[in-house]
ZADO-1210 file (C-alpha; in nm, 4 decimals, padded with zeros to 6 digits):
<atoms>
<atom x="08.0633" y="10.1549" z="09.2694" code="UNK" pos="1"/>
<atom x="07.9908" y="10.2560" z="08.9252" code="UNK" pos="2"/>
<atom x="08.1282" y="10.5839" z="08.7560" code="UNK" pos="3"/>
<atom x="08.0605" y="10.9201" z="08.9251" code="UNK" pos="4"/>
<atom x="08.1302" y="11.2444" z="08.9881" code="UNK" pos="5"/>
<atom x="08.4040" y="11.1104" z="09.2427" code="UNK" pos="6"/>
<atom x="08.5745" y="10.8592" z="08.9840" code="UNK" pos="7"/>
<atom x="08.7465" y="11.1146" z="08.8158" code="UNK" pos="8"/>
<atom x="08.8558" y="11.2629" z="09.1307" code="UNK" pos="9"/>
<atom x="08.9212" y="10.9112" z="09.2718" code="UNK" pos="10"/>
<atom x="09.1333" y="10.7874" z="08.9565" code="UNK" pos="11"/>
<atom x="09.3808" y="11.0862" z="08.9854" code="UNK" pos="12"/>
<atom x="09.4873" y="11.0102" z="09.3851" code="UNK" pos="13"/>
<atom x="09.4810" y="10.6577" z="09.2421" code="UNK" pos="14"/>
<atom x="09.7507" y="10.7110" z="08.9515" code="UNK" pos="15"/>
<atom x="09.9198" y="10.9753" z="09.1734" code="UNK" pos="16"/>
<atom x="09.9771" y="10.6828" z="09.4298" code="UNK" pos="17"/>
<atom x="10.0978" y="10.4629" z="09.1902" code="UNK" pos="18"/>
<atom x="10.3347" y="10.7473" z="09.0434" code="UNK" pos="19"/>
<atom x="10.4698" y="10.7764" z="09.3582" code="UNK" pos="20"/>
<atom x="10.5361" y="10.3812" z="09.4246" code="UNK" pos="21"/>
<atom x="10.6990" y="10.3927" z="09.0654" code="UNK" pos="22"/>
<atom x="11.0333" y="10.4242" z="09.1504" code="UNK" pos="23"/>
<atom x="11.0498" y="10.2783" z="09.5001" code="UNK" pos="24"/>
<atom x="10.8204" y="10.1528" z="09.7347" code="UNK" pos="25"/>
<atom x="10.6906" y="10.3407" z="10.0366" code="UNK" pos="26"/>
<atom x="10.5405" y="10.3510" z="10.3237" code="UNK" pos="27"/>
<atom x="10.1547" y="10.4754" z="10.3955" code="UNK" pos="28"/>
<atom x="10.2963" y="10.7952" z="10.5429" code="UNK" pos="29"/>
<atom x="10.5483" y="10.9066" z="10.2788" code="UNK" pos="30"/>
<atom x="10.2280" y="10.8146" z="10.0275" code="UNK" pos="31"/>
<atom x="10.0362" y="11.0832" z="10.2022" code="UNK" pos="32"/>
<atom x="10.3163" y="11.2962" z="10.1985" code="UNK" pos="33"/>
<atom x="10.3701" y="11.2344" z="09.8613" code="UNK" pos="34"/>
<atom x="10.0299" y="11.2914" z="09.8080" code="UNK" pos="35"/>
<atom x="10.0799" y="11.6599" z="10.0165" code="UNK" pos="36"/>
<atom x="09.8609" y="11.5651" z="10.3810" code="UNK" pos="37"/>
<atom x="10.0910" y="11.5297" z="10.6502" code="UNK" pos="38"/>
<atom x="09.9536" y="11.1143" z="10.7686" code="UNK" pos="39"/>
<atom x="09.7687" y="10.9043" z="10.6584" code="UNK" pos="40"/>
<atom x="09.3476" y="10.9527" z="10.6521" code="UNK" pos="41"/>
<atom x="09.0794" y="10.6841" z="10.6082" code="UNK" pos="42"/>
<atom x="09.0583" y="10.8278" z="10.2125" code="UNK" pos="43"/>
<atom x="09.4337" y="10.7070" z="10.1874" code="UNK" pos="44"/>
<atom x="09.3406" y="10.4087" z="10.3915" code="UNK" pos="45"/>
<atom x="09.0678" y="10.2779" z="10.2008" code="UNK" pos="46"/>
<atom x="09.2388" y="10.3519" z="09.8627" code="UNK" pos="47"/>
<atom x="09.5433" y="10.1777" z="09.9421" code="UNK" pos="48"/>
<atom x="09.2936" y="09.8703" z="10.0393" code="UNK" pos="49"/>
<atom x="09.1247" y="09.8962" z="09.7306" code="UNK" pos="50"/>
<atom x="09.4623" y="09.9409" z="09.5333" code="UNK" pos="51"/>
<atom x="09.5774" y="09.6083" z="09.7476" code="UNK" pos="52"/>
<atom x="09.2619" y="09.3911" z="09.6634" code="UNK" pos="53"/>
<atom x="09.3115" y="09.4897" z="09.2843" code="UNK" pos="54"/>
<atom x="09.6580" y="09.3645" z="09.2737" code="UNK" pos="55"/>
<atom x="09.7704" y="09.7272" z="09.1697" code="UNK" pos="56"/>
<atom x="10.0076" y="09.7341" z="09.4329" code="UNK" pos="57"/>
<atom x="10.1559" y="09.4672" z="09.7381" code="UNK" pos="58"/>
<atom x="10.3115" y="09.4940" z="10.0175" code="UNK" pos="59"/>
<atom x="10.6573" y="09.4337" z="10.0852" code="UNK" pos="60"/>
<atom x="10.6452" y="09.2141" z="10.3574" code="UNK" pos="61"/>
<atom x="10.3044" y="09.0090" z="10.2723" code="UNK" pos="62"/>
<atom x="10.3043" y="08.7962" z="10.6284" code="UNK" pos="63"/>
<atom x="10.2968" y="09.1711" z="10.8194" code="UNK" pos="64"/>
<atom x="10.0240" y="09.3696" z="10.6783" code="UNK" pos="65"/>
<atom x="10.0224" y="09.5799" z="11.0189" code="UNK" pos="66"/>
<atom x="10.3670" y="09.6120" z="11.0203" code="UNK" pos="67"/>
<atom x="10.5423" y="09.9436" z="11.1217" code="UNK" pos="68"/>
<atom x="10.7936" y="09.8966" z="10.8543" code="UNK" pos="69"/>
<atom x="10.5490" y="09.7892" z="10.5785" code="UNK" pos="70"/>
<atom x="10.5890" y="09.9234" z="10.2867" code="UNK" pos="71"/>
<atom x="10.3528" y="09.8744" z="09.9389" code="UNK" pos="72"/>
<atom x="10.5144" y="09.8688" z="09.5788" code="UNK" pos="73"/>
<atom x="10.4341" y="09.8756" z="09.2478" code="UNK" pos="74"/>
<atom x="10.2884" y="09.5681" z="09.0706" code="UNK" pos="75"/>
<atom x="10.3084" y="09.4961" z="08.7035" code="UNK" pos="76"/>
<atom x="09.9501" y="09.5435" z="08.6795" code="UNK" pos="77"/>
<atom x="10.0115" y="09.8691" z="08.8593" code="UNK" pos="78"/>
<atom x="10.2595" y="09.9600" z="08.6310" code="UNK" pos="79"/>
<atom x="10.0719" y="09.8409" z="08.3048" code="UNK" pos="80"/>
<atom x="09.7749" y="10.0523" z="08.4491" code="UNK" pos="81"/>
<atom x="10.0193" y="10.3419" z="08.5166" code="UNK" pos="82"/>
<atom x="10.1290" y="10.3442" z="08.1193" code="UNK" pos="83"/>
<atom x="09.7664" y="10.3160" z="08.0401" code="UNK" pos="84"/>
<atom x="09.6544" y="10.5880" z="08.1515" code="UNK" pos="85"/>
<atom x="09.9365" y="10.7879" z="08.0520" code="UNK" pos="86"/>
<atom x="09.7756" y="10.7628" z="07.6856" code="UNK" pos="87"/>
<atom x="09.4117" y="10.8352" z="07.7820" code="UNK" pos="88"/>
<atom x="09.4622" y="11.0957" z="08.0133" code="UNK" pos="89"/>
<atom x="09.4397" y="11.4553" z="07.8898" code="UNK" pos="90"/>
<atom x="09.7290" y="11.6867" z="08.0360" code="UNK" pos="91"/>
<atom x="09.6407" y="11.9564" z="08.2564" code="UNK" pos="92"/>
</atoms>
């Protein structure tokens, strides 16, 4: 998908997740907490795949993807996209 009107909306639930991972990893639910619903929803869902497949984040157990205790972290190409975007992106 190239750039649209949603990538801007799209890029700040992205950094927002990986905000959130920063200091500790989480679970799906307390990332949709985080991100103020109260569960997970397929938009959460297919971001955190997307954020998966682009090695932004992992999971913390890697053999259980459908584990209940599953939790995803931080990667450093999370984090090195994290302090990236800190410089480009004008404050609201």
């Amino acid at each position: 998908s190239g750039p649209g009107v949603e990538s801007g909306v799209e890029s700040g639930v992205e950094s927002r997740v990986l905000q959130l991972l920063k200091p500790q990893a989480l679970s799906k639910s307390a990332i949709a907490q985080g991100l103020g619903t109260a569960k997970p929803n397929r938009h959460l869902n297919e971001l955190m795949s997307r954020l998966l497949a682009s090695g932004l984040v992992a999971y913390t157990l890697p053999g259980k993807p459908n584990s209940r205790l599953q939790k995803y972290r931080l990667t450093d190409s999370g984090l090195e996209r994290l302090l990236q975007g800190h410089t480009t992106e004008t404050p609201r």
